[in-house]
N, CA, C and O of each residue as an XYZ file, in Angstrom:
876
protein
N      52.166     22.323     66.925
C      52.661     23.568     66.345
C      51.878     24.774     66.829
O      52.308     25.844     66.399
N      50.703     24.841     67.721
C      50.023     25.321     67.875
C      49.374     26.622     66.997
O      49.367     26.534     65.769
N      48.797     27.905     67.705
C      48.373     28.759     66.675
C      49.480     29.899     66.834
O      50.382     29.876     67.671
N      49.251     30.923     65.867
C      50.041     31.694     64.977
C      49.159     32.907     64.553
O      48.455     32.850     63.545
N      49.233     34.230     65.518
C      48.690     34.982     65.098
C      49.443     36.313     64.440
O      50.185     36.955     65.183
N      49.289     36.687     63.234
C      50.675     37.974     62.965
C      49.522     38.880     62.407
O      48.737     38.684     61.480
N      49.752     40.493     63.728
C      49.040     41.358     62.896
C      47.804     41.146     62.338
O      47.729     41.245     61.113
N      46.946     40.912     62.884
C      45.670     40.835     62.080
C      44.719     42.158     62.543
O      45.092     42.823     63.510
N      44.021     42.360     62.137
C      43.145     43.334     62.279
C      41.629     42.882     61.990
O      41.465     41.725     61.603
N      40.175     43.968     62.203
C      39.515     43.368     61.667
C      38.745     44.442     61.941
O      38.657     45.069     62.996
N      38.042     44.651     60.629
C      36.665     45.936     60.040
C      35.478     45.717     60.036
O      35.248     44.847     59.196
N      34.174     46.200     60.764
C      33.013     45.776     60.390
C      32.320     46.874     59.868
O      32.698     48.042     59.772
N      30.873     46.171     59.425
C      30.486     47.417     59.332
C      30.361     48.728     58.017
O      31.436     49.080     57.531
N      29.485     49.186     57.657
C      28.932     50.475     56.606
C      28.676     51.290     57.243
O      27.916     50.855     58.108
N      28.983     53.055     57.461
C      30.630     52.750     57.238
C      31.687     51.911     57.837
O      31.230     51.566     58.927
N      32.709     51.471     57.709
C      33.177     50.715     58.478
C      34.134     50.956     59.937
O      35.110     51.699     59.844
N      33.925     50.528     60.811
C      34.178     50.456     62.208
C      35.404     49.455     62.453
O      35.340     48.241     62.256
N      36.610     50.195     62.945
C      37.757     48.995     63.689
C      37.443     48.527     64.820
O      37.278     49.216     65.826
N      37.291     46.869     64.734
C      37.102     46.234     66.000
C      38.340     45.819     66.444
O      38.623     45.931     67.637
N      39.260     45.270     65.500
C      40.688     44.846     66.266
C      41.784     45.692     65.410
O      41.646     46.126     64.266
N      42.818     45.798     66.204
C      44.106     46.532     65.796
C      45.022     45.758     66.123
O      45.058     45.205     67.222
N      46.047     45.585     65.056
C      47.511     44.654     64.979
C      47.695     43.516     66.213
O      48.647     43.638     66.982
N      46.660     42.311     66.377
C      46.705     41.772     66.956
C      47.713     40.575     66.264
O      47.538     39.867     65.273
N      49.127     40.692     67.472
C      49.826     39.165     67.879
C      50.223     38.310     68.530
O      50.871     38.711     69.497
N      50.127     37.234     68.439
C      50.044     36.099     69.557
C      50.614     34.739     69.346
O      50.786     34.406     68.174
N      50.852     34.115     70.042
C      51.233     32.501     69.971
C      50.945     31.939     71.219
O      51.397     32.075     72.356
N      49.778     31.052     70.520
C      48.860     29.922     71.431
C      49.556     28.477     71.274
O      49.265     27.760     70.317
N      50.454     28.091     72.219
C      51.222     26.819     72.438
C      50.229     25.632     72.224
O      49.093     25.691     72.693
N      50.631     24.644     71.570
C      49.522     23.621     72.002
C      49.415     22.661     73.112
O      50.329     21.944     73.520
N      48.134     22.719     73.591
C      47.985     22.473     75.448
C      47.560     23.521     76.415
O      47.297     23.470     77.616
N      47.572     24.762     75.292
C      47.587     25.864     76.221
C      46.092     26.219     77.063
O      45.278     25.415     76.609
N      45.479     27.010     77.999
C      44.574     27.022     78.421
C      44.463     28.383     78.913
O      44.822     28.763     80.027
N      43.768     29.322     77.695
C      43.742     30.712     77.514
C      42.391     31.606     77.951
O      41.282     31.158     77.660
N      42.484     32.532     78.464
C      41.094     33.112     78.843
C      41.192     34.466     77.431
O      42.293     34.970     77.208
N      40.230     34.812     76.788
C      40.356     36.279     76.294
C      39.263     36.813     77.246
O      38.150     36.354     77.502
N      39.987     38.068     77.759
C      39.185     38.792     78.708
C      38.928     40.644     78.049
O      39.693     41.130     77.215
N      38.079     41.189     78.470
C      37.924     42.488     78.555
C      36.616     42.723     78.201
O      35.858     41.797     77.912
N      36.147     44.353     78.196
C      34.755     44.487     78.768
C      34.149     44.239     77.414
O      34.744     44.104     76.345
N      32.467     44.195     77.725
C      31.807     44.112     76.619
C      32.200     44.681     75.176
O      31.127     45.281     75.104
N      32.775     44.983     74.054
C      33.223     45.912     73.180
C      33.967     45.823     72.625
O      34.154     46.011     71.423
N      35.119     45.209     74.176
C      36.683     45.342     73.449
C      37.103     44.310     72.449
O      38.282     44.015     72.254
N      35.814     43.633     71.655
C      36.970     42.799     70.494
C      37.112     40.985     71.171
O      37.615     40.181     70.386
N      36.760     40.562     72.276
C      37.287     39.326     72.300
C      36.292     37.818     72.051
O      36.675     36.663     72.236
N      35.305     38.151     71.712
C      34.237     37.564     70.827
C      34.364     37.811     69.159
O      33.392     37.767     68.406
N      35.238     37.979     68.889
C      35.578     38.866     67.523
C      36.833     38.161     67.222
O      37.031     37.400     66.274
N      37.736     38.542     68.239
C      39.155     37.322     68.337
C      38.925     36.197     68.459
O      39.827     35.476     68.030
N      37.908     35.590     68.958
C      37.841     34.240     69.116
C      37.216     33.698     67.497
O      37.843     32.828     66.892
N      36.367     34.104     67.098
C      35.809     33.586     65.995
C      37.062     33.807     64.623
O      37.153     33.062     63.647
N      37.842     34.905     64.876
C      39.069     34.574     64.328
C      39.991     33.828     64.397
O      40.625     33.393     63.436
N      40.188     33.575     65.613
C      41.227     32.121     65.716
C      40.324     30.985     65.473
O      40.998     30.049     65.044
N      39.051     30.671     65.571
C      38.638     29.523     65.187
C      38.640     29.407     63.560
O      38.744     28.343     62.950
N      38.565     30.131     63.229
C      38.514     30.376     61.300
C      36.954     30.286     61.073
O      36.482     29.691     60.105
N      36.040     31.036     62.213
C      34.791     30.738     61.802
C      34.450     32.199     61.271
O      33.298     32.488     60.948
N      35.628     33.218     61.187
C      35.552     34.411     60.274
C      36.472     35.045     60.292
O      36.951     34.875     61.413
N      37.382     36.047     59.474
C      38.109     35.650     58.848
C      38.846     37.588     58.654
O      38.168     38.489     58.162
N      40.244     37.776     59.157
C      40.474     38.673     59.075
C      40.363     39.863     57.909
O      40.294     39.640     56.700
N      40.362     40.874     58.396
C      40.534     42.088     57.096
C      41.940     41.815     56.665
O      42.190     41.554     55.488
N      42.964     41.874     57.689
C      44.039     42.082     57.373
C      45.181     40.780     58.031
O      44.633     39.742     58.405
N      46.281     40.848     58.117
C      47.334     40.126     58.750
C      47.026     38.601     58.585
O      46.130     38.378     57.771
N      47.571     37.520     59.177
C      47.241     36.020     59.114
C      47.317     35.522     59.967
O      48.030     35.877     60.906
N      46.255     34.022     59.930
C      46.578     33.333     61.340
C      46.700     31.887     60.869
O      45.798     31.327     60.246
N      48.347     31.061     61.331
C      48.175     29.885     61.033
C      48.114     28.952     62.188
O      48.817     29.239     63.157
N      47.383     27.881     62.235
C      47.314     26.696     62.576
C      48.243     25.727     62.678
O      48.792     25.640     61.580
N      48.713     24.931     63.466
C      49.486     23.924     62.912
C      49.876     23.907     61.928
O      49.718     22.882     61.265
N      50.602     25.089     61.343
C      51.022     25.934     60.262
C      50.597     26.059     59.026
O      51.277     26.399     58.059
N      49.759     25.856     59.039
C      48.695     26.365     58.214
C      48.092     27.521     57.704
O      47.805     28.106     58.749
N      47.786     28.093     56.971
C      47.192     29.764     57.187
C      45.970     29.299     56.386
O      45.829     29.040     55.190
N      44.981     29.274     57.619
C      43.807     29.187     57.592
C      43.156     30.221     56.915
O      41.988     29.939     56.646
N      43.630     31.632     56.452
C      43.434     32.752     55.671
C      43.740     32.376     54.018
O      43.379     33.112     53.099
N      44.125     31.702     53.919
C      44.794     31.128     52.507
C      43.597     29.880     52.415
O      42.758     30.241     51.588
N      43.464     29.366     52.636
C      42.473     27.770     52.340
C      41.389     27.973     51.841
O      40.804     29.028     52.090
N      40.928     27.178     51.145
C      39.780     27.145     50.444
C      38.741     26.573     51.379
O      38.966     25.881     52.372
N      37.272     27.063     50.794
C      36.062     26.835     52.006
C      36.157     25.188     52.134
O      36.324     24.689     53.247
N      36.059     24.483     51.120
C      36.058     23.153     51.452
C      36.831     22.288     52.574
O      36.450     21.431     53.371
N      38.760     23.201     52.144
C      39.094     22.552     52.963
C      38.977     22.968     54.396
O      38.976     22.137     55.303
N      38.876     24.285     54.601
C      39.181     24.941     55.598
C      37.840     24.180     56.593
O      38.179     23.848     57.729
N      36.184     23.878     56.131
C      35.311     23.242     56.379
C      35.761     21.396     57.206
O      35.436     20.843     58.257
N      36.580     21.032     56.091
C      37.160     19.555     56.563
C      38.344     19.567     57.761
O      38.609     18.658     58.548
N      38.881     20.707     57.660
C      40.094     20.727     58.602
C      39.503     21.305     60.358
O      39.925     20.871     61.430
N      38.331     22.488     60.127
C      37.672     22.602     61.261
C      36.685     21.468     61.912
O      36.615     21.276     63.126
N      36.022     20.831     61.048
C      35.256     19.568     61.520
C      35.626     18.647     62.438
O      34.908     18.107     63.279
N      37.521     18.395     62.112
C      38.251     17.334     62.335
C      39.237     17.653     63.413
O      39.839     16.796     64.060
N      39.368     19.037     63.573
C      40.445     19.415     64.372
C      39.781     20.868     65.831
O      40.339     21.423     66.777
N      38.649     20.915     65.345
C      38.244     22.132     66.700
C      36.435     21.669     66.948
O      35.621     21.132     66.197
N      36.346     22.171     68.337
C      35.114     21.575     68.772
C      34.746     23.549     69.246
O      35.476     24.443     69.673
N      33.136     23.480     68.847
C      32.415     25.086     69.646
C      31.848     25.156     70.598
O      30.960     24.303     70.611
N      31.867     25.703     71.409
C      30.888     25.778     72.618
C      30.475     27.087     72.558
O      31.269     27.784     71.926
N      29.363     27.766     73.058
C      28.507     28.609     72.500
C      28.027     29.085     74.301
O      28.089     28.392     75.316
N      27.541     30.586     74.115
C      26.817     31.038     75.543
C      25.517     29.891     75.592
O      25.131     29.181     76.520
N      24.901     30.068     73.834
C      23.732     28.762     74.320
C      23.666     27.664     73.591
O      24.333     27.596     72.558
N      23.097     26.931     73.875
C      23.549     25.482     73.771
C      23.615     25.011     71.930
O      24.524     24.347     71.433
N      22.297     25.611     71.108
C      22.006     25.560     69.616
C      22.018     24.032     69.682
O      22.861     23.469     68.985
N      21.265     23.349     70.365
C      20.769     21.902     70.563
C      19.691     22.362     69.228
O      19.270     23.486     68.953
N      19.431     21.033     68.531
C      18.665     20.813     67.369
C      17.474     20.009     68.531
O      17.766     19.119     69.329
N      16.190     20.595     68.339
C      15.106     20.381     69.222
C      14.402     18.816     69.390
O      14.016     18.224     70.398
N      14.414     18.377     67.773
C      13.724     17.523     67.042
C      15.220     16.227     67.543
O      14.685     15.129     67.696
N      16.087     16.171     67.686
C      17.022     15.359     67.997
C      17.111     14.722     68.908
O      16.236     15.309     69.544
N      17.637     13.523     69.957
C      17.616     13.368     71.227
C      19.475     13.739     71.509
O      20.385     14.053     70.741
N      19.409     13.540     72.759
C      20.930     14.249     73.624
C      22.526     12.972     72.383
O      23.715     13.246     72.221
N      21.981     12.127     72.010
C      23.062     11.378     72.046
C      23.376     11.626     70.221
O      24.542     11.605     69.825
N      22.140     11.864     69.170
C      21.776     12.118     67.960
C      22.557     13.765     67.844
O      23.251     14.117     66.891
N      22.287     14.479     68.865
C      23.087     15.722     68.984
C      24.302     15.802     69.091
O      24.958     16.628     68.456
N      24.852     14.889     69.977
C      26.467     14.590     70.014
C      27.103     14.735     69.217
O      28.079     15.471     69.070
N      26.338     13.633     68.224
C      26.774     13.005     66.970
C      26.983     14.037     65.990
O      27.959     13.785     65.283
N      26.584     14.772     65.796
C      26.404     15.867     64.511
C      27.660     15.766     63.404
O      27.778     15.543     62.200
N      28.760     16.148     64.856
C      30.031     16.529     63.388
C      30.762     15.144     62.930
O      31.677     14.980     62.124
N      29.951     14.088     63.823
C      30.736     13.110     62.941
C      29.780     12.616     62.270
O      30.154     11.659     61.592
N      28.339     12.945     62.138
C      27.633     12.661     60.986
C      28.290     13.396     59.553
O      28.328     12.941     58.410
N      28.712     14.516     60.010
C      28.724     15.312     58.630
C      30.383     15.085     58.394
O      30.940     15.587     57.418
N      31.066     14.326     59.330
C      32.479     14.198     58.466
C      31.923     12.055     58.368
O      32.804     11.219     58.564
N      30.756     11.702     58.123
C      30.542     10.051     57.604
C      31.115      9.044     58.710
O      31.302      7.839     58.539
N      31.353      9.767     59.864
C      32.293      8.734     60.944
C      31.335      8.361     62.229
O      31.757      7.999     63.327
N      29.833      8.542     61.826
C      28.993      8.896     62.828
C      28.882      6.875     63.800
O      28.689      6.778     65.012
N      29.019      5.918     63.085
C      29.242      4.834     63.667
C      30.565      4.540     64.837
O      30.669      4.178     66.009
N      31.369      4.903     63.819
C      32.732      5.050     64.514
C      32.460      5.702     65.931
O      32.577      5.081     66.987
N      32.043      7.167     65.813
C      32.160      7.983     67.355
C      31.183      8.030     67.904
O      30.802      9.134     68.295
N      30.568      7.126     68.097
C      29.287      6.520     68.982
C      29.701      6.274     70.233
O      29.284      6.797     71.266
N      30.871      5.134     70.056
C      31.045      4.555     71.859
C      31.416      5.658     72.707
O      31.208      5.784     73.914
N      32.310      6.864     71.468
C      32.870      8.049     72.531
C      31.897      9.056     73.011
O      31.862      9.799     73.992
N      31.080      8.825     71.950
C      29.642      9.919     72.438
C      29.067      9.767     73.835
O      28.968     10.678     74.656
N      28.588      8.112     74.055
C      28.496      7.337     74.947
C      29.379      7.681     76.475
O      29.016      7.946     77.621
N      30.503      7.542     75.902
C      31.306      7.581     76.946
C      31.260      9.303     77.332
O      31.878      9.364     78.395
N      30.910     10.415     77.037
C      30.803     11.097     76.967
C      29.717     11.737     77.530
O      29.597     12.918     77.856
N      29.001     10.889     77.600
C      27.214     11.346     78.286
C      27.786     10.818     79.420
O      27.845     11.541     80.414
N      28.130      9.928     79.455
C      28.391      9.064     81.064
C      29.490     10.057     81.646
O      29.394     10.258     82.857
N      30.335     10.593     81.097
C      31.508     11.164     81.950
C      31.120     12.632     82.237
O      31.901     13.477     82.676
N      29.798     12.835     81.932
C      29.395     14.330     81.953
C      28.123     14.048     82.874
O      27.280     14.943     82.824
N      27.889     13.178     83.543
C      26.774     12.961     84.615
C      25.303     13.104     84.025
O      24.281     13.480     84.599
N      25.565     12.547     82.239
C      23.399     12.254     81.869
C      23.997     10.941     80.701
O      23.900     11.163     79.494
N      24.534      9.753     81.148
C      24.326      8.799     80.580
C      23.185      8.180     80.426
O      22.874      7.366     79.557
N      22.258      8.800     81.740
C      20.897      8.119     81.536
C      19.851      8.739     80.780
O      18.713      8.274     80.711
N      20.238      9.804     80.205
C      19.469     10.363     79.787
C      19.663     10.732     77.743
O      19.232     11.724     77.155
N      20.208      9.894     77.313
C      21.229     10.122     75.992
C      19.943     10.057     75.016
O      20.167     10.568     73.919
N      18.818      9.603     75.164
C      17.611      9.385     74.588
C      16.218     10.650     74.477
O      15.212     10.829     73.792
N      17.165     11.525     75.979
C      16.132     13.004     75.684
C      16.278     13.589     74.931
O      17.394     13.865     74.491
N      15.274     13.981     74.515
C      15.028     15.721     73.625
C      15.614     16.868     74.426
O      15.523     17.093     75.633
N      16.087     17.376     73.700
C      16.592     18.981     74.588
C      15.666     19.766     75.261
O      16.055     20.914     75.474
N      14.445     19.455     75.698
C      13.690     20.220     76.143
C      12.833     19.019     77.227
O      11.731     19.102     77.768
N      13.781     18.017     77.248
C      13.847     17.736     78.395
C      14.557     17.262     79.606
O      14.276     16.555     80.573
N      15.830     18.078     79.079
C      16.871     18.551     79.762
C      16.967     20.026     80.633
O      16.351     21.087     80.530
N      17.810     19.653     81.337
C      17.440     21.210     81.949
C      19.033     22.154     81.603
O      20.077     21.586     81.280
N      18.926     23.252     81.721
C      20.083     23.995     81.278
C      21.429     23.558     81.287
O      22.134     23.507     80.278
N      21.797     23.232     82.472
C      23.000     22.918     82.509
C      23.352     21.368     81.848
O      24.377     21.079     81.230
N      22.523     20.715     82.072
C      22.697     19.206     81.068
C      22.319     19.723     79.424
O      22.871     19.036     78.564
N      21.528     20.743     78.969
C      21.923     20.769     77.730
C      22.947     21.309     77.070
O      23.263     21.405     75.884
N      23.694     21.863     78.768
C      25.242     22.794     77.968
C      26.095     21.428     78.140
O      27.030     21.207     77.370
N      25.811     20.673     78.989
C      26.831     19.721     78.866
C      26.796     18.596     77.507
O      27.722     17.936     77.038
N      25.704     18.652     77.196
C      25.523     18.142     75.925
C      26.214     18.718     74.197
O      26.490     18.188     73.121
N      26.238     19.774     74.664
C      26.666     20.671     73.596
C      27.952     20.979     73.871
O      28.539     21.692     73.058
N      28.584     20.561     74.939
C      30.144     20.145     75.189
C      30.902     19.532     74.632
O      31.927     19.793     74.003
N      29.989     18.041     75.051
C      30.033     16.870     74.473
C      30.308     16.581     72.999
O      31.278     16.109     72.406
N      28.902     17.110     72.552
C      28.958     17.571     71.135
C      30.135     18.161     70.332
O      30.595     17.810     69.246
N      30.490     19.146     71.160
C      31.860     19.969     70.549
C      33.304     19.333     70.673
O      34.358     19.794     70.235
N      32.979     17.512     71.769
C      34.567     17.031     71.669
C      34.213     15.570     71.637
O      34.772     14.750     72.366
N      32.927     15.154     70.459
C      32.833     14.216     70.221
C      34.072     13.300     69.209
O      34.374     12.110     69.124
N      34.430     14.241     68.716
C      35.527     14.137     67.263
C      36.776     14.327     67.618
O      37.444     14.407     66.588
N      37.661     14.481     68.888
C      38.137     14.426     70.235
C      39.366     15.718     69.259
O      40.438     15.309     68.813
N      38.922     17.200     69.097
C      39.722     17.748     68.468
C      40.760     17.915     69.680
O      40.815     17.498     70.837
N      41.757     18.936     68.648
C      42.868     19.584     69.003
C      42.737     20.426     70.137
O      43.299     20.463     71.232
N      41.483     21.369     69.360
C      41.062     22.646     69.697
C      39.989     22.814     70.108
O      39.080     22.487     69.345
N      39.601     23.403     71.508
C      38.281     23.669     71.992
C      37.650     25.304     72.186
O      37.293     25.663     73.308
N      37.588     25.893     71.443
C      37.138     27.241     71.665
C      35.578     27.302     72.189
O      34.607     26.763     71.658
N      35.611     28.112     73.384
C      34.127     28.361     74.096
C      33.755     30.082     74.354
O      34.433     30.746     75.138
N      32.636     30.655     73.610
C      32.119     31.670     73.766
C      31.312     31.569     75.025
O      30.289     30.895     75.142
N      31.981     32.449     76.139
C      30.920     32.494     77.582
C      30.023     31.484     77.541
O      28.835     31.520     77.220
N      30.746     30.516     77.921
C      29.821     28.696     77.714
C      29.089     28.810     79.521
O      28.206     28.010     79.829
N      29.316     29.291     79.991
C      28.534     29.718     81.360
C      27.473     30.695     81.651
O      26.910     30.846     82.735
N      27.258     31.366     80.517
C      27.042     32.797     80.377
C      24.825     32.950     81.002
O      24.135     33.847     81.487
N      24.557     31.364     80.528
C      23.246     31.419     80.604
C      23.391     30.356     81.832
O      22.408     29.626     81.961
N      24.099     30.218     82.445
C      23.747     28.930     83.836
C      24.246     29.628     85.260
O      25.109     30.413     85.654
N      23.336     28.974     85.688
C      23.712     29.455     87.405
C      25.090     28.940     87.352
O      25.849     28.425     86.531
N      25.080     29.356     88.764
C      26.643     29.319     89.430
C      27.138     28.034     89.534
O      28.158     27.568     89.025
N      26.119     27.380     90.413
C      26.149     25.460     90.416
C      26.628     24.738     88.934
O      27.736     24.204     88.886
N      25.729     24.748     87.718
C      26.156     24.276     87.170
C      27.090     25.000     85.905
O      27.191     24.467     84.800
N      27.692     26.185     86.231
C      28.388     27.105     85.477
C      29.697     26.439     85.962
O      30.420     26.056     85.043
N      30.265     26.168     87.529
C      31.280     25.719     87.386
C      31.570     24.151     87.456
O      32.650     23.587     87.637
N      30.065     23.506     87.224
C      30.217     22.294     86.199
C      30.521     22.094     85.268
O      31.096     21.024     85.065
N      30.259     23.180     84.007
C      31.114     23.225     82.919
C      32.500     23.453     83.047
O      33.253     22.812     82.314
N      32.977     24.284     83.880
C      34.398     24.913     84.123
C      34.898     23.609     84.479
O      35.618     23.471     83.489
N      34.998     22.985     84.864
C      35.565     21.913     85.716
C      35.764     20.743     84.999
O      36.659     19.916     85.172
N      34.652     20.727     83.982
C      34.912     20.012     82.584
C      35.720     20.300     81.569
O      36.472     19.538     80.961
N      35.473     21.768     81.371
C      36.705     22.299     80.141
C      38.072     22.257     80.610
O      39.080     22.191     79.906
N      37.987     22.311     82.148
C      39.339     22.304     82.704
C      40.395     20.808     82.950
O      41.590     20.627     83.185
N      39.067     19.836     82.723
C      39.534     18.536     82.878
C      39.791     18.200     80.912
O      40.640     17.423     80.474
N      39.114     18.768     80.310
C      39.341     18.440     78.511
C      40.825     18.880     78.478
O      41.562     18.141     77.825
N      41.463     20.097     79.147
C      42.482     20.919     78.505
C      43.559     20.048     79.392
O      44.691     20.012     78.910
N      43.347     19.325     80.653
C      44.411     18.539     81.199
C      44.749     17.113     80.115
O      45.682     16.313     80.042
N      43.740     17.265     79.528
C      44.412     15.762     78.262
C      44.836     15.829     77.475
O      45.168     14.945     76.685
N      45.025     17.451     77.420
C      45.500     17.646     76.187
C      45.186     18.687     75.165
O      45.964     19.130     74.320
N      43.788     19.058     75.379
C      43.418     19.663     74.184
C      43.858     21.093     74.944
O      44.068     21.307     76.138
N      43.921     22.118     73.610
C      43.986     23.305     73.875
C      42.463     23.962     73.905
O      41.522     23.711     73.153
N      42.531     24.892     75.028
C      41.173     25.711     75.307
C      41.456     27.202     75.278
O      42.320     27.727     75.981
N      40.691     27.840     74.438
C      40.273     29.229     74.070
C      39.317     29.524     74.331
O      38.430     28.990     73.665
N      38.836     30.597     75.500
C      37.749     30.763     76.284
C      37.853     32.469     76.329
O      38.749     33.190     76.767
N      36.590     32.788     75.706
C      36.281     33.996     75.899
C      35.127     33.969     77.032
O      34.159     33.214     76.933
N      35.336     34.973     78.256
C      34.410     35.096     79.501
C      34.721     36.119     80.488
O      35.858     36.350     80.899
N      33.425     36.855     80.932
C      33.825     37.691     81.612
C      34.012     37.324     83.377
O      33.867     38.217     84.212
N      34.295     36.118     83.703
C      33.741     35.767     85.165
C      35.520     35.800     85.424
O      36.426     35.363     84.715
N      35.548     36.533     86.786
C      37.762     36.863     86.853
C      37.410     35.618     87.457
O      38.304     35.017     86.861
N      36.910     34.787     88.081
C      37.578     33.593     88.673
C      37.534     32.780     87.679
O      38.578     32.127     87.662
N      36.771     32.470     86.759
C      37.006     31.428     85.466
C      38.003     31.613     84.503
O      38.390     30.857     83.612
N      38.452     33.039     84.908
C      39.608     33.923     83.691
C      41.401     33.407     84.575
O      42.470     33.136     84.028
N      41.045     33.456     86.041
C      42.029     33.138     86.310
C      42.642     31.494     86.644
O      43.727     31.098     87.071
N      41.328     30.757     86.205
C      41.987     29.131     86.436
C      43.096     29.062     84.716
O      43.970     28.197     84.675
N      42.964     29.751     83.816
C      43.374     29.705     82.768
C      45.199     29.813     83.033
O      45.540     30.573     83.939
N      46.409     29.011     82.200
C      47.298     29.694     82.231
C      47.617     30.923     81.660
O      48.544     31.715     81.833
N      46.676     30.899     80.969
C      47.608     32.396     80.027
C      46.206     33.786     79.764
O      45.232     33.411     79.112
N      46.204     34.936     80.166
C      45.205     35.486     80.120
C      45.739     36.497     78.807
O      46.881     36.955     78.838
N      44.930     36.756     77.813
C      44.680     37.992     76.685
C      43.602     38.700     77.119
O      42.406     38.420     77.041
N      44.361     40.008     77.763
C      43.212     40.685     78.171
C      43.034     42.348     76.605
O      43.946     43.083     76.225
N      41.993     42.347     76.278
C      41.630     43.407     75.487
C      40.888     44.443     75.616
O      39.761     44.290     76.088
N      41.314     45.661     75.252
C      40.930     46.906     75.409
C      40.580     48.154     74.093
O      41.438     48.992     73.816
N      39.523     48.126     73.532
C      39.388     48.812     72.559
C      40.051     48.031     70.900
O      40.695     48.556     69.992
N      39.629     46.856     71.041
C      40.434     46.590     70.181
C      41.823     45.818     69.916
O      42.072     44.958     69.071
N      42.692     46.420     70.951
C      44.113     45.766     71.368
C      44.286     44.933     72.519
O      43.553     44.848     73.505
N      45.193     44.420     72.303
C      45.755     43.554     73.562
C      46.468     44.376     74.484
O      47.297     45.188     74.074
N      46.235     44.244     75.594
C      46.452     45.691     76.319
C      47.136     44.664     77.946
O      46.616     43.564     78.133
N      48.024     45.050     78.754
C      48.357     43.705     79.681
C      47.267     43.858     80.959
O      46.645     44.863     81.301
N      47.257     42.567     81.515
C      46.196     42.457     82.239
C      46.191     42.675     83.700
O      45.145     42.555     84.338
């Protein structure tokens, strides 16, 4: 059913400041979306709105028809756990953990952490540090701890993969090691929502939202 955006808007801020204006959209599911525009315009702001990790002033956005604006924290908590994975500019590896204990996280906290082990597994191996599922994050090097925190984000094999400039801190080498991964997640299926400013990572995407002050403006 994919997502469902009508009119939303969004205020920050004492006094308060418009970051988005009457934003609407429909994200197919499968789809493989870039939000683009310059530092300012709002698409780090849109993204954490379509993930429901915050939450409009105004208008609605449903889910697999859902209106994630309507739900209560609990559920809205159980339905993101189970159905969307984060990827982040940096990795937010837990230090004290090793690479494979990190994986694990969201299916520790949805009780399924036995269950999604073999996929974790399979997951270190298909991301080139199976041998390494036993390190600490700090003894990994950048790009294996973003791939870890990939991992992490599609251990629970969601729907939905939203990534904030998941390249943003890695060289070029292993920046389009990640790309090449998110691009191989979204061929199985999952849908990818990628906010980034790099035009060649913006244009492997099918569908570009480019933003300008706020609005969706064409690209």
């Amino acid at each position: 059913m994919g997502l469902v955006v009508q009119h939303v808007g969004k205020v920050l801020g004492d006094p308060p400041s418009r970051v988005l204006t009457d934003i609407s959209l429909n994200i197919e599911d499968g789809s493989y979306v870039a939000l683009t525009g310059r530092s300012g315009s709002g698409k780090s702001t849109l993204l954490y709105l379509l993930s429901s990790l915050d939450m409009p002033s105004e208008g609605n956005i449903l889910i697999d028809g859902q209106d994630v604006t309507r739900m209560s924290e609990r559920s809205l908590n159980q339905f993101r756990n189970e159905n969307m994975g984060f990827v982040f500019q940096f990795h937010y590896l837990i230090a004290e953990l090793t690479a494979l204990e990190n994986i694990l996280l969201p299916a520790r906290k949805a009780k399924r952490e036995l269950e999604r082990r073999s996929h974790a597994e399979f997951l270190l191996n298909k991301f080139g540090i199976g041998d390494k599922f036993n390190r600490l994050p700090r003894q990994l090097s950048g790009g294996e701890q973003q791939r870890v925190a990939i991992a992490r984000a599609l251990v629970m094999e969601p729907r939905y993969l939203f990534a904030d400039e998941p390249t943003g801190s890695l060289d070029s080498v292993n920046g389009e090691t990640v790309m090449d991964i998110i691009r191989e997640v979204n061929q199985l299926g999952t849908t990818v929502i990628l906010v980034t400013h790099e035009r060649d990572f913006a244009k492997q995407a099918r569908q570009q939202i480019h933003l300008a002050d706020g609005k969706i403006v064409p690209v």
